[in-house]
C-alpha positions as CSV (number, residue, x, y, z in Angstrom):
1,X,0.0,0.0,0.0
2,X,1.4,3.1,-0.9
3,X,2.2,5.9,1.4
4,X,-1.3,8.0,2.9
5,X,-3.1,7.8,5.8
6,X,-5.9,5.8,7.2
7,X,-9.1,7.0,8.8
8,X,-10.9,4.6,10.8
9,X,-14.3,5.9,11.4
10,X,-16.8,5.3,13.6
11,X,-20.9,4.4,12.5
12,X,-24.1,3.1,14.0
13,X,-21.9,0.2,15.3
14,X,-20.6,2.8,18.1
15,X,-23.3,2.4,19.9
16,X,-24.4,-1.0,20.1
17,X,-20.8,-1.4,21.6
18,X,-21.7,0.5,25.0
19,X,-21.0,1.0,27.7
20,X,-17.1,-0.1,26.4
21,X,-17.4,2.7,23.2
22,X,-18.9,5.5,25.7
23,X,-15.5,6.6,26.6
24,X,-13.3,5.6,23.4
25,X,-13.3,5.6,19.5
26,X,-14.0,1.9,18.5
27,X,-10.5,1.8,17.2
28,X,-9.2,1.9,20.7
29,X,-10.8,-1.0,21.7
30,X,-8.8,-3.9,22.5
31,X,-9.3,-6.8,20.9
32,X,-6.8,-10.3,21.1
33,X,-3.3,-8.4,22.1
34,X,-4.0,-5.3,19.9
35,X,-6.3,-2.4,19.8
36,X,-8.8,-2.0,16.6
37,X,-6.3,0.9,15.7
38,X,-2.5,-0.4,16.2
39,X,-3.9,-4.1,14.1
40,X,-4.3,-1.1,11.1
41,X,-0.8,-0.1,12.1
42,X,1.4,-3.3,12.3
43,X,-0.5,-4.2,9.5
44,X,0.0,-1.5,7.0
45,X,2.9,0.5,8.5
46,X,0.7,3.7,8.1
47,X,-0.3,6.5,10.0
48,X,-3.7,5.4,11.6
49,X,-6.1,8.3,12.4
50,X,-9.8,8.0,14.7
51,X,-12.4,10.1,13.7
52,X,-15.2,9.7,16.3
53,X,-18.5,11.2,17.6
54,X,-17.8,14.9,18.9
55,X,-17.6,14.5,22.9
56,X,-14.7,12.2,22.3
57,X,-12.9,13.4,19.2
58,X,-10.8,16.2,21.6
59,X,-9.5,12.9,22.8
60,X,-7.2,12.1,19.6
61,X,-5.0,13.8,17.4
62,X,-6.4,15.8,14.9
63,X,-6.8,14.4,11.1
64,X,-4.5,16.5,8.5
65,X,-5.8,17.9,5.5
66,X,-5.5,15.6,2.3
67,X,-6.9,12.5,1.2
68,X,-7.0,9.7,2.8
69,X,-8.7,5.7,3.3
70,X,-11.3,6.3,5.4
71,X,-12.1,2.7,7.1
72,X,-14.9,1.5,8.9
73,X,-13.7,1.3,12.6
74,X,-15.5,-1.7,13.7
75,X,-14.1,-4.2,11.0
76,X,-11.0,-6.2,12.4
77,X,-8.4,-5.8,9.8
78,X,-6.7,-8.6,7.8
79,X,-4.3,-9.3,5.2
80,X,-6.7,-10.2,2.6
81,X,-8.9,-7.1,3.4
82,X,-5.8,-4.7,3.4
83,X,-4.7,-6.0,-0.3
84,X,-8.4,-5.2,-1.2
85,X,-7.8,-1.8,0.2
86,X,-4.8,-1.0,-1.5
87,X,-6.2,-1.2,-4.7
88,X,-8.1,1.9,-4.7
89,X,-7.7,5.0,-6.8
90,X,-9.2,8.3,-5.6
91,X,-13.0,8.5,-5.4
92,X,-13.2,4.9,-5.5
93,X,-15.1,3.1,-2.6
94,X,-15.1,-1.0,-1.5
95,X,-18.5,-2.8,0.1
96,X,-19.9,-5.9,0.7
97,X,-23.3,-7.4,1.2
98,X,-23.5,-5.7,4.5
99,X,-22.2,-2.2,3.4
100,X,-19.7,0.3,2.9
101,X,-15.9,-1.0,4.6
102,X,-13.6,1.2,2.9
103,X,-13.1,4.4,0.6
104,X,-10.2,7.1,-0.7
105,X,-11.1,10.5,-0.8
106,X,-10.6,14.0,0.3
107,X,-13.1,15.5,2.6
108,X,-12.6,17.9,5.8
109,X,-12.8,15.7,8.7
110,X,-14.9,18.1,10.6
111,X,-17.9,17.8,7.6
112,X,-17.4,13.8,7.6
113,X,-20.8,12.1,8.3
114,X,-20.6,8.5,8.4
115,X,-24.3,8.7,7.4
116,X,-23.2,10.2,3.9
117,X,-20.1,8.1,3.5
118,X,-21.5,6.2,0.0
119,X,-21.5,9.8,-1.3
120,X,-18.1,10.6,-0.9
121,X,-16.9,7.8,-3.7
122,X,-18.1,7.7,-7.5
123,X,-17.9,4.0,-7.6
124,X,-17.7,1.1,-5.6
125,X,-16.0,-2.4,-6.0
126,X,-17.5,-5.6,-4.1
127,X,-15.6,-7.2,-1.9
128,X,-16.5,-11.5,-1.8
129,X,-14.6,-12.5,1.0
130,X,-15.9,-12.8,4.4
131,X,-15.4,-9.9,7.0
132,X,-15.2,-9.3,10.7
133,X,-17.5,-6.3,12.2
134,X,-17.9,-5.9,16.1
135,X,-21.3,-5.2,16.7
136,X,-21.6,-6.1,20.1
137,X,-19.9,-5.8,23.5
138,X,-20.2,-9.6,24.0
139,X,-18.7,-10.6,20.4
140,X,-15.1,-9.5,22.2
141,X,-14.8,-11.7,24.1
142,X,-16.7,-14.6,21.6
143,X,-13.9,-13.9,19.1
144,X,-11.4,-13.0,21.6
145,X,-9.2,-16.4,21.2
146,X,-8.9,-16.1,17.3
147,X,-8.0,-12.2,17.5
148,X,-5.4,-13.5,19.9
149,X,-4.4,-16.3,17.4
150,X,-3.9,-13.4,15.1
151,X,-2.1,-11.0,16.5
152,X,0.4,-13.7,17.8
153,X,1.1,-14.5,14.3
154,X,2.1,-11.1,13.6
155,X,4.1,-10.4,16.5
156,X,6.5,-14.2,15.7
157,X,6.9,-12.9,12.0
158,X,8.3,-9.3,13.6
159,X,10.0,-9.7,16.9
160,X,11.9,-12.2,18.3
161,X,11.1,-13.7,22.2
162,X,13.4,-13.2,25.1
163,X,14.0,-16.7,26.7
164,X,12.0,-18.3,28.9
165,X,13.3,-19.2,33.0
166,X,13.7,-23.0,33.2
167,X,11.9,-22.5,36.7
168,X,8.6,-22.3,35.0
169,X,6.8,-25.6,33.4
170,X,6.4,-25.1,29.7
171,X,4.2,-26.9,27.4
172,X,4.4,-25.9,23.5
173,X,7.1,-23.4,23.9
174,X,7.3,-22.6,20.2
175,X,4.1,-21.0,20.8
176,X,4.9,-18.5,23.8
177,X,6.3,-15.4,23.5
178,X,7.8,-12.9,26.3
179,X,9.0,-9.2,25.7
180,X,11.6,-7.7,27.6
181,X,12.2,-6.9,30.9
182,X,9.7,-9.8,31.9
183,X,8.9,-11.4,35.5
184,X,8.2,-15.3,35.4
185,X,9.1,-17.9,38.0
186,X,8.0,-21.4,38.6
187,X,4.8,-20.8,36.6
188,X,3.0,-23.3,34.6
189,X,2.5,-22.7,31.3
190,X,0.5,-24.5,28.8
191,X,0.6,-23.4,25.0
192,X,-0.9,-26.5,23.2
193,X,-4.4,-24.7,23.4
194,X,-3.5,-21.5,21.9
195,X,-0.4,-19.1,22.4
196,X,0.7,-17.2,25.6
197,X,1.9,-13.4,24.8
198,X,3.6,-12.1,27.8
199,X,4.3,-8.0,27.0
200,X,7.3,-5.9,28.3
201,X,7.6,-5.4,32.2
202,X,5.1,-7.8,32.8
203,X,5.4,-9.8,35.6
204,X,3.6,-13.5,36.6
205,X,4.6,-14.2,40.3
206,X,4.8,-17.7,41.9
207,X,2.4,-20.2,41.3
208,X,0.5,-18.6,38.0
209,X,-1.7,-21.7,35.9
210,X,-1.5,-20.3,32.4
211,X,-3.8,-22.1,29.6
212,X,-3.7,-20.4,25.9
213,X,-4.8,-18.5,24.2
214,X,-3.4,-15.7,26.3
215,X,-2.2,-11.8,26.0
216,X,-0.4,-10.1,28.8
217,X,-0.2,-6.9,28.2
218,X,3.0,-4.3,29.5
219,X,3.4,-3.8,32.8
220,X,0.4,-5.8,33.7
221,X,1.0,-8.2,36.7
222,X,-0.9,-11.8,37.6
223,X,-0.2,-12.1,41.2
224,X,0.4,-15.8,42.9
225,X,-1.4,-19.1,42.2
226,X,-3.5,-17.4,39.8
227,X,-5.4,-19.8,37.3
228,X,-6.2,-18.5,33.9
229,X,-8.0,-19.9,31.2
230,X,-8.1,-19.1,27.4
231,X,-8.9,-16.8,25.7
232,X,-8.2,-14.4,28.1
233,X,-6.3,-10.5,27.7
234,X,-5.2,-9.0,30.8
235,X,-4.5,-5.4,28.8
236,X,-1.5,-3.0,30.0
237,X,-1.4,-2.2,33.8
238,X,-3.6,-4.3,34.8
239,X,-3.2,-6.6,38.1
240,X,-5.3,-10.0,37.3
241,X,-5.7,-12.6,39.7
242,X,-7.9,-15.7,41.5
243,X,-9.5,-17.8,38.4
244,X,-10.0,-16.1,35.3
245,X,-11.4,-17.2,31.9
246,X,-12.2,-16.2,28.6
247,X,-12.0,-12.4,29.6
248,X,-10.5,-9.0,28.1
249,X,-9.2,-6.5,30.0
250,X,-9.3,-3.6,27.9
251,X,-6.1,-1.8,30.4
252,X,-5.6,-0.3,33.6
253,X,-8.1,-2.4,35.9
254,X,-7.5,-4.8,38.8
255,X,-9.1,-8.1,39.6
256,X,-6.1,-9.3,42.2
257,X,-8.0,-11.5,44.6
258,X,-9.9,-14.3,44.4
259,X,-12.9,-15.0,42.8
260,X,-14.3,-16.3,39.8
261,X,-14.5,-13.8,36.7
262,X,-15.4,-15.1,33.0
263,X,-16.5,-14.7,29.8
264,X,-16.8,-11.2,30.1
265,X,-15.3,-7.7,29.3
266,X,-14.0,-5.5,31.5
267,X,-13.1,-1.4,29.9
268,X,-10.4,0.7,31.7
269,X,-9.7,2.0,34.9
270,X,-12.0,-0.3,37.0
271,X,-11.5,-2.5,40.1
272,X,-13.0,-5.8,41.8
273,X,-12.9,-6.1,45.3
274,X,-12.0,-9.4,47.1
275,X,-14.1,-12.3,46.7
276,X,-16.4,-10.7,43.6
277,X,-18.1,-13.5,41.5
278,X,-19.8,-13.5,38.7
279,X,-22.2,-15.9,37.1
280,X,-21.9,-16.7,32.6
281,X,-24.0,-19.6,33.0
282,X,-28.0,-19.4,34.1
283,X,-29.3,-22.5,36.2
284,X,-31.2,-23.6,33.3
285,X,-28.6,-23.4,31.1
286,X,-30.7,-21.6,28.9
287,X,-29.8,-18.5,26.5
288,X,-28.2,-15.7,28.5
289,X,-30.1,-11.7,27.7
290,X,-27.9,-8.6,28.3
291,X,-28.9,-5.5,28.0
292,X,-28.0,-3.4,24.9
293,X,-28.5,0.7,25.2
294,X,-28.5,1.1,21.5
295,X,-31.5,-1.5,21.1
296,X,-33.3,0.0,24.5
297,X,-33.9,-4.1,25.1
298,X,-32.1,-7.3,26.1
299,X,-30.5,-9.2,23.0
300,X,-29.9,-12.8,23.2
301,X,-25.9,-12.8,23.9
302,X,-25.8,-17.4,23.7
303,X,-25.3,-19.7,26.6
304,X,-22.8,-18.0,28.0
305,X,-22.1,-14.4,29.2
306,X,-21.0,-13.0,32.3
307,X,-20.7,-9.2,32.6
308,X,-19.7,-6.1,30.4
309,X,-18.3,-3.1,32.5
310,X,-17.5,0.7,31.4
311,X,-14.3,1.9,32.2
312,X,-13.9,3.9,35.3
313,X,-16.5,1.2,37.5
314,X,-15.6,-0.8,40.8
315,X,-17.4,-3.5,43.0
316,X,-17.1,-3.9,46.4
317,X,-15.8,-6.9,48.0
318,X,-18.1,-9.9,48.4
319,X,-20.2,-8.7,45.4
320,X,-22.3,-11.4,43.4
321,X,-22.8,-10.2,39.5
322,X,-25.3,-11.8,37.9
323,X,-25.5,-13.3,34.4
324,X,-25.3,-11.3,31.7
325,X,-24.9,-8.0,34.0
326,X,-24.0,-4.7,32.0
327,X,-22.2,-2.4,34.5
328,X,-22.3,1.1,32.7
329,X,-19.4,4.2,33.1
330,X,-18.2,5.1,36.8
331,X,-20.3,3.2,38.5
332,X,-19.7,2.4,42.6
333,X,-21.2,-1.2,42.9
334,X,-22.2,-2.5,46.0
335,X,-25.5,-4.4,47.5
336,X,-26.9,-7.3,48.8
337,X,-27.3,-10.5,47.0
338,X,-27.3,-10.8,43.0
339,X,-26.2,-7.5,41.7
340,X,-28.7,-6.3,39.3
341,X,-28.4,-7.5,35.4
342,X,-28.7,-3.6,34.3
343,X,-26.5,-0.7,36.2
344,X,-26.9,2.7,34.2
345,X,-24.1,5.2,34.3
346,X,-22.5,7.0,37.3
347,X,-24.7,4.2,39.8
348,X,-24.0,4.7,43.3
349,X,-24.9,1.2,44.8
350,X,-28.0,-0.2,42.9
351,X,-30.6,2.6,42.9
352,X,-28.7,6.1,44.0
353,X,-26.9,8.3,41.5
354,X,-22.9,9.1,41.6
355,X,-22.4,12.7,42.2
356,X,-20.3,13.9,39.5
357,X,-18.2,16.0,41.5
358,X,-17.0,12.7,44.2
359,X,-17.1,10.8,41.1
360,X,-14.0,12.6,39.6
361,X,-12.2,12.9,42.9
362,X,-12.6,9.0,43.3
363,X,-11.4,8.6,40.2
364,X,-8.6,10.8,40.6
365,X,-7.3,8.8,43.6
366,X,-7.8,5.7,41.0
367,X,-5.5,7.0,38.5
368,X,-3.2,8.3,41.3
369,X,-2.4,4.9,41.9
370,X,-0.9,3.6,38.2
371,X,1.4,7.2,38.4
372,X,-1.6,8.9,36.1
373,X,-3.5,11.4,36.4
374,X,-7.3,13.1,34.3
375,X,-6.9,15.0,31.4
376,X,-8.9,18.2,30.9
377,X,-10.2,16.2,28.0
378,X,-11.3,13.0,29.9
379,X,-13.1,15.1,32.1
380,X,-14.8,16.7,29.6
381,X,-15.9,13.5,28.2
382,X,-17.0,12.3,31.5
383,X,-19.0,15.3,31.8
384,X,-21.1,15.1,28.7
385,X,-22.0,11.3,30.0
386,X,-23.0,12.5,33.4
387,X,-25.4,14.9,31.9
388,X,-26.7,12.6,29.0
389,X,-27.3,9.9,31.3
């Protein structure tokens, strides 16, 4: 692909991703080891632009003048796709049977409406090939193993691993992977069901049960005798711990006690307390129903589903989260028995309302904690949910 910039954009798709899009551009979701954005990077070795809805675009770097591809955001990139990409001229546009995925052309970012974007192209080629679009919250972690499958492949054509300590058990070794400056003793780790991605300054301590597929991100940390199960990402700086499986951590949260957490995605910046459960499989064993903002209803999300949480949310110790619970943006979670399926933004408890003023403070002293601190920006952002809530 010759030299020019990419656009991914966001559409309708945004918002049947809440709660985890309320607070980011669907390229920065995480998905496997890699966010929506850097798969378009390592991928194409171009500069990768997010053009968003307004509350969050102060959040990104602004998109030069010039023409560019503009990309649907929600579509996981791939080689095939990209090749299909590249062959483009200006003006030209590429579908499928679902809709529009790509396009080159010049337009001022700040008149872009994703609603027009079939007008912005004089022509349009078909694409046959099958494609990836996230649609829902609960497809992350449903596709979350193959996204890690294919990210590791990327990262063993580019990089070479740092050795592994012969303290730790290793099973398929050709299949794990550790940055530098990594932490790993007498671990047990067991590649034959998918690879084990361990990122820079990452560190496993004593004791960790490791199944693949599995993405550590940097400076995250799995304290001792924790037992993960594929396909599971603990993002960058998060602390993971007790039994986890087939969960994404999107970055920045802590789960470091025990408890049971799966099938489930957690957004940034929130926190479990000790002993928090939660259920991803009803008594009957019937169909799980989560709630979906963008529908107003519950969608059926299959047999399994545990809970989807907004960044910036914590629940107290002891707390019991239902099946198929949908925690929304800085929530405070505590109560009595099963946690309700449906907590709306900025929940204090189960029925009271976050005041948005302790709400920042608390999650001031949050960020204090990983060295960061709010941006004007993020508080901003936080403000328009507060009052749109």
């Amino acid at each position: 692909m010759e030299k020019i910039s990419i656009v991914l954009f966001d559409n309708h798709l945004r918002k049947q991703l809440l709660p985890i899009s309320a607070t980011r551009a669907v390229a920065s979701i995480r998905f496997g080891i890699f966010t929506i954005q850097e798969k378009w990077e390592n991928l194409t070795q171009q500069n990768v632009f997010c053009h968003t809805v307004n509350y969050l675009q102060p959040l990104y770097p602004n998109i030069p003048e010039g023409e560019h591809i503009w990309i649907d955001a929600s579509i996981v990139p791939t080689k095939e796709i990209i090749e299909s990409i590249a062959l483009l001229n200006s003006n030209e546009g590429l579908i499928d049977e679902v809709g529009f995925i790509a396009g080159r052309f010049k337009i001022d970012a700040a008149n872009f409406n994703p609603k027009n974007v079939s007008e912005y192209v004089s022509q349009n080629k078909k694409l046959s090939k099958s494609i990836v679009r996230l649609g829902f919250p609960h497809e992350l972690f449903l596709g979350n193993e193959k996204a890690i499958k294919s990210d590791f492949e990327w990262i063993k054509e580019n990089k070479i691993s740092q050795p592994i300590s012969k303290t730790n058990q290793i099973i398929g070794e050709n299949s794990i992977f550790l940055e530098e400056d990594v932490t790993m003793e007498y671990c047990t780790l067991n590649a034959s069901t998918g690879p084990i991605y361990i990122g820079k300054n990452a560190t496993a301590m004593e004791g960790c049960l490791i199944r693949g597929a599995f993405a550590m991100g940097e400076n995250a940390m799995l304290k001792m005798g924790s037992k993960i199960y594929g396909a599971t990402t603990i993002g960058p700086n998060c602390v993971g711990g007790g039994e986890i499986k087939n969960v994404l951590f999107l970055g920045n949260s802590n789960k470091g006690h025990d408890g049971y957490l799966g099938d489930s995605v957690i957004g940034e910046w929130c926190n479990f307390g000790a002993g928090t459960s939660n259920s991803n499989v009803k008594n009957t064993g019937g169909f799980v129903k989560i709630w979906n903002e963008a529908k107003g209803d519950f969608i059926n999300a299959g047999q399994k589903c545990g809970l989807i949480m907004g960044d910036y949310s914590r629940a107290a110790i002891n707390s019991s989260i239902n099946t198929g619970t949908v925690i929304g943006v800085s929530c405070n979670v505590f109560g009595e028995g099963l946690l309700p399926k449906h907590l709306p933004n900025f929940s204090w408890g189960i029925s009271n309302k976050y005041l948005f003023d302790k709400a920042l403070i608390d999650i001031g002293i949050w960020k204090k904690m990983k060295h960061k601190q709010m941006s004007k920006e993020e508080i901003e952002m936080l403000r328009h949910i507060f009052e749109n809530e």
